[in-house]
N, C-alpha and C positions, 0 to 999 in steps of 0.2 A: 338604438341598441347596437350600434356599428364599433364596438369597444377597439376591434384594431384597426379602425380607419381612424376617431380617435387617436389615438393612440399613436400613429405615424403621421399624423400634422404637428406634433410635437416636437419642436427641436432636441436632436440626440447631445448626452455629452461623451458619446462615444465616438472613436473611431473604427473602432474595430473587438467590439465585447468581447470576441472569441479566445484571446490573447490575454484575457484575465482567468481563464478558465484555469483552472488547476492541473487538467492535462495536458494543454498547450505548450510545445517545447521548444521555446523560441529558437531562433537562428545562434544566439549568442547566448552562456552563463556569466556572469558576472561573478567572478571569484570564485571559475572553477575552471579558468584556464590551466593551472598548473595538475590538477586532475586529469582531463584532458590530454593534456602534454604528456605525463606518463604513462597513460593508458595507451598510447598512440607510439611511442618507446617502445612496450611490452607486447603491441601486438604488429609490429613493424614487420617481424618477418612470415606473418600470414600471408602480406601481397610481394615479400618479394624473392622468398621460396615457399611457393603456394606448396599447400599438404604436407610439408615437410617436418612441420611443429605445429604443436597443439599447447596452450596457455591455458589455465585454470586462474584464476586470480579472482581474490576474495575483497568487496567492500564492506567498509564498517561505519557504524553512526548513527548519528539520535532520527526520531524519523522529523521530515520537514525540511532538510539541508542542503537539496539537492543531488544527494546517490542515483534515486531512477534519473530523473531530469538528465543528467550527465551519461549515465549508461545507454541510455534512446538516443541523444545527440549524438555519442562517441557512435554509435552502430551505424548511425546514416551515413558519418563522417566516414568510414571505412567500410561500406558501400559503393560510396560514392568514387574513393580512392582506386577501391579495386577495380572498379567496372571500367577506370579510364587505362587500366592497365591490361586489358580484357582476364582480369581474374574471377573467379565463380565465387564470391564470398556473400551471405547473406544472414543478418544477425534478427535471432528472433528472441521477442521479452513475454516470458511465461511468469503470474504474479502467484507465489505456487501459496498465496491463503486462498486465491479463491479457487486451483487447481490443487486439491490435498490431495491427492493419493497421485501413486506412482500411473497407473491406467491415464487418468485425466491429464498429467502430466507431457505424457508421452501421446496420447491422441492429439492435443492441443500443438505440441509438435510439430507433428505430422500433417495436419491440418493446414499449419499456417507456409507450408512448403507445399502441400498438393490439395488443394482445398474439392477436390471430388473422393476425399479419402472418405469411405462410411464411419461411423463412431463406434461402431458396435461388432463384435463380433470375434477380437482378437484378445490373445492374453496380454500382459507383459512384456514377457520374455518374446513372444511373438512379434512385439513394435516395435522393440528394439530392432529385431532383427531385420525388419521393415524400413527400417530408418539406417540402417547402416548400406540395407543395399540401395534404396536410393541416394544415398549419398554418393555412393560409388557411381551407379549408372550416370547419374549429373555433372558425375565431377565438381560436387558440390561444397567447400566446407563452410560449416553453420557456427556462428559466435551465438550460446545463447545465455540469455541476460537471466539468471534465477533471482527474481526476486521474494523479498520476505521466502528465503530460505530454507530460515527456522522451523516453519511450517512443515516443510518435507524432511527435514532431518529429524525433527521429534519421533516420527511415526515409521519414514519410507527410504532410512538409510540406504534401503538394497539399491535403491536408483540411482542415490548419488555417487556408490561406488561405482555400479556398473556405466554413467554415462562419464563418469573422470577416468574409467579403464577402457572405454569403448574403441581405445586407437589400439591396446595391445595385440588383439588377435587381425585385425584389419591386413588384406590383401596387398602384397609390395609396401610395405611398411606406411600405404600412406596415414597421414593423419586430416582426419577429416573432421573434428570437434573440437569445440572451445569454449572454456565456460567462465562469464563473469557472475559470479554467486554476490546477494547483498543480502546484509545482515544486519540488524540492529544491535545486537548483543553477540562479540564473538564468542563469549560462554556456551551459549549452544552448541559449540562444534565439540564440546565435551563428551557428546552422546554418537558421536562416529568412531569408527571401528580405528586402529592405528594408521593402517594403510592408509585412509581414505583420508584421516585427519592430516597428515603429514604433507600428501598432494595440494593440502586448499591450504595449508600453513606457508608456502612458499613463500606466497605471490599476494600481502597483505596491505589494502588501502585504506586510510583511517579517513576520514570526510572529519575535519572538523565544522564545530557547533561556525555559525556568521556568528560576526560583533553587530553591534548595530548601528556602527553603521555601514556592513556589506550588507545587513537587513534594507537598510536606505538606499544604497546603491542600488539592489535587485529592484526595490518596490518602484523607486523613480523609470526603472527602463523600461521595465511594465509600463507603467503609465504613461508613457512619450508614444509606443507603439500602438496602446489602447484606446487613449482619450483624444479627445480633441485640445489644440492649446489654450493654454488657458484655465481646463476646467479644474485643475490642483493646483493650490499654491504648496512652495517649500512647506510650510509651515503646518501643512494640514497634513502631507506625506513623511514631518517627523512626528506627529501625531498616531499615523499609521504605525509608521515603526516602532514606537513608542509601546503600544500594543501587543505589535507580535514578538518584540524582543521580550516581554514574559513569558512567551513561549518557546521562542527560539525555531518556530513553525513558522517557513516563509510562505507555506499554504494559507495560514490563516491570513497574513494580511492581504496576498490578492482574492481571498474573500471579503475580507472588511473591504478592500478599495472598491469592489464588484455593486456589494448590497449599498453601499456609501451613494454611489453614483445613483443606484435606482431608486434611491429616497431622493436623492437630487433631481430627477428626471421627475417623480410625482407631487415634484413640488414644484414644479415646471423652473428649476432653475439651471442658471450656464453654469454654476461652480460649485464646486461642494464647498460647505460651510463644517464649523466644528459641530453643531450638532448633527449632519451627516452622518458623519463617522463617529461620533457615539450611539448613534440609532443602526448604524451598521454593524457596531460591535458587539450589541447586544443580541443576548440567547444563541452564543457561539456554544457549542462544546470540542475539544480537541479533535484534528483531526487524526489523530494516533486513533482514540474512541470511535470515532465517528467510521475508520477504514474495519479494526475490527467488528463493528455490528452488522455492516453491512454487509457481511461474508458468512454471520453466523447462520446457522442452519435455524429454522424456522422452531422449532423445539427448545431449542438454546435460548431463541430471543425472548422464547413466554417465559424459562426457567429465570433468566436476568429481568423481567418485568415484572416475576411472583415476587422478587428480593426487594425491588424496589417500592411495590405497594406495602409488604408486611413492614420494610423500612418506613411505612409512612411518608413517604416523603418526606425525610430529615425528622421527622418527632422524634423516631424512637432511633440511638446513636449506633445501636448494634442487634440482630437479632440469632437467633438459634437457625440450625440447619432444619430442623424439625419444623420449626416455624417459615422456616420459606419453600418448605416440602409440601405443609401444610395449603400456604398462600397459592404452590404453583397447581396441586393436586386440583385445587377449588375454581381456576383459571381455566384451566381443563375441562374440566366439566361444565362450564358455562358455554363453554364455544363447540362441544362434543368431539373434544380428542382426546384419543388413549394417552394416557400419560407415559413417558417412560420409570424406564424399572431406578430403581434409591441405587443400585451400584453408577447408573449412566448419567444419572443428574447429581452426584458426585463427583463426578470426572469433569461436569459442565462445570461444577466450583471450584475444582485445581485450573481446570482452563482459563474461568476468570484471572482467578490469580496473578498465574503469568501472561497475563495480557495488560496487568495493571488495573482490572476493573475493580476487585472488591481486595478487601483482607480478609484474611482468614485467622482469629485468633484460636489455638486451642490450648480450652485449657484445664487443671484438673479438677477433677472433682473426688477424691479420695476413693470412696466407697463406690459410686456412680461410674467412675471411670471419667472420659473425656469429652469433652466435649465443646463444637465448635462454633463457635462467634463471628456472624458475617455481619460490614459493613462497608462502605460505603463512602471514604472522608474526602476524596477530590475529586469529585464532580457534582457540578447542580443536577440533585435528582430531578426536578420537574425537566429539567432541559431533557435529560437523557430515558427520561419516560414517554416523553412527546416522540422523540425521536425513535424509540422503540415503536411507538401506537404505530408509527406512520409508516412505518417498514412493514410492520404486521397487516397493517393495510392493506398496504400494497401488492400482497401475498394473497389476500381474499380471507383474512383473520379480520371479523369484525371483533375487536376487546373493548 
């Protein structure tokens, strides 16, 4: 029963797994030097009139294309620059869906600058001001990375005013903040007040979609770093690309190349074959999908699994709000949780919405008045039902 002694007599066709990881951010982008290049233009004069200027500048783009990847690199890269200059700069990446609210926002902060900071205890307006004066006392200034945005701007505009204005009232005019905001849709900044929208308007960077073959180019230098030689032929990695270029998600295929390999390794062989990477590519769901679930609040994920069972699993093409009110009320009570109230699981199906998960038709009924039609038409429901159980799972939701 020795399964990882097993298991490591086996020859690897790895060289280094960890470098497939979808976190992993390698030393080098591939077709995102020129990103890079003006990002490093625009924030030139942090290291070489430190505090003097503060930069706001806004990314935009489909998700999968490399925006974080390049904003984590640029931060180390001007880390790294300032420290040889002895300047205090220090870039920190807050992912504000799984940080929603202004509080979490601003602890998280804080945190990642004085990690004996407590969590508890302080308002808002309190952290800010906490945050400005250690800024001060350090001689500190902070580049920090907002990612997905959208998320604090739907809800927690007051923050993003206040930390894009946080240099005005600031001691000797210094400037001690800087912010690269990313964004999938710049529509969203439709919901910011003039002022604030004006600041992030400046300074706008669009990330276009890869071709495929800068899908090929990325997936190949993964694989040079990660595998050992040998184990991808050309032919299998235009395969790969092949793939994710219907997504245009260069996460998904150093997923496919990840799960490719470990079907290769349990079949004790040196190279991946075509069936590999069909066996890898299967029971994917998008990682667009896949980032919102795993953020949603435990309540959220039963109300998206009530839609999905009264869906049938694809039998039935649309059903009623009544009907997956019905489905989630009956989920609920199998597992002994209070349900919430018809105004809040209402707002969980505008949420869907704009997340891409469901549609929502409404439509009339004369007499009756309106009424709303959810469904469901791009994604494999079993895949993303699986995927819900196991999240719920994992939470201590036995469904």
């Amino acid at each position: 029963m020795e399964y990882f002694e097993e298991l490591l007599k086996r020859p690897s066709v790895f060289k280094d797994e960890s470098k497939l990881d979808i976190n992993f951010i390698p030393d080098k982008l591939p077709h995102r030097d020129k990103e890079i290049s003006l990002l490093s233009q625009l924030f030139l004069g942090l290291i070489t009139n430190p505090n003097s200027i503060s930069r706001k500048i806004l990314i935009t783009g489909k998700t999968g294309i490399g925006k974080t990847a390049t904003i984590k690199l640029f931060g180390e890269l001007l880390e790294e620059a300032s420290r040889k200059r002895d300047v205090n700069i220090k870039y920190i990446h807050v992912n504000c869906r799984k940080e929603r609210t202004s509080y979490k926002v601003l602890i998280k902060l804080i945190q990642l600058i004085d990690k004996r900071f407590p969590k508890r205890g302080y308002s808002s307006q309190d952290l800010l001001d906490i945050l400005i004066e250690f800024l001060h006392r350090h001689n500190l200034h902070i580049l920090i990375g907002l990612d997905e945005l959208s998320y604090l701007i739907n809800k927690h505009e007051d923050l993003i005013y206040s930390l894009t204005r946080i240099n005005d009232d600031t001691l000797k005019g210094d400037q001690r903040l800087s912010i690269i905001g990313v964004v999938r849709d710049i529509s969203c900044l439709n919901n910011l007040d003039i002022s604030t929208l004006s600041t992030l308007q400046r300074n706008i960077i669009n990330f276009k979609n890869y071709s495929k073959n800068q899908i090929l180019d990325i997936l190949k230098y993964r694989a040079e770093i990660s595998l050992k030689k040998n184990v991808i032929s050309n032919k299998m990695l235009e395969m790969v690309s092949e793939i994710t270029n219907s997504t245009g998600d260069i996460r998904t295929g150093l997923n496919i190349l990840w799960r490719a390999c470990k079907i290769a390794e349990s079949k004790n062989l040196k190279y991946l074959t075509a069936e590999c990477v069909r066996l890898g590519s299967q029971d994917l769901l998008p990682f667009s999908t896949l980032d919102v679930l795993e953020y949603m609040t435990s309540q959220k994920q039963i109300f998206l699994l009530a839609i999905i069972k009264a869906l049938d699993n694809g039998r039935l093409i649309d059903i009623s709000f009544n009907e997956a009110l019905k489905s989630y009320n009956m989920i609920c009570e199998n597992i002994g949780l209070t349900p919430r109230s018809h105004s809040q699981v209402w707002n969980y199906l505008q949420e869907f919405k704009r997340e891409n998960i469901v549609v929502v038709d409404v439509i009339s009924e004369k007499i009756k008045g309106r009424r709303a039609l959810i469904r469901i038409p791009d994604l494999s429901l079993p895949k993303l039902e699986k995927n819900t159980i196991e999240i719920l799972n994992s939470k201590g939701y036995i469904i």
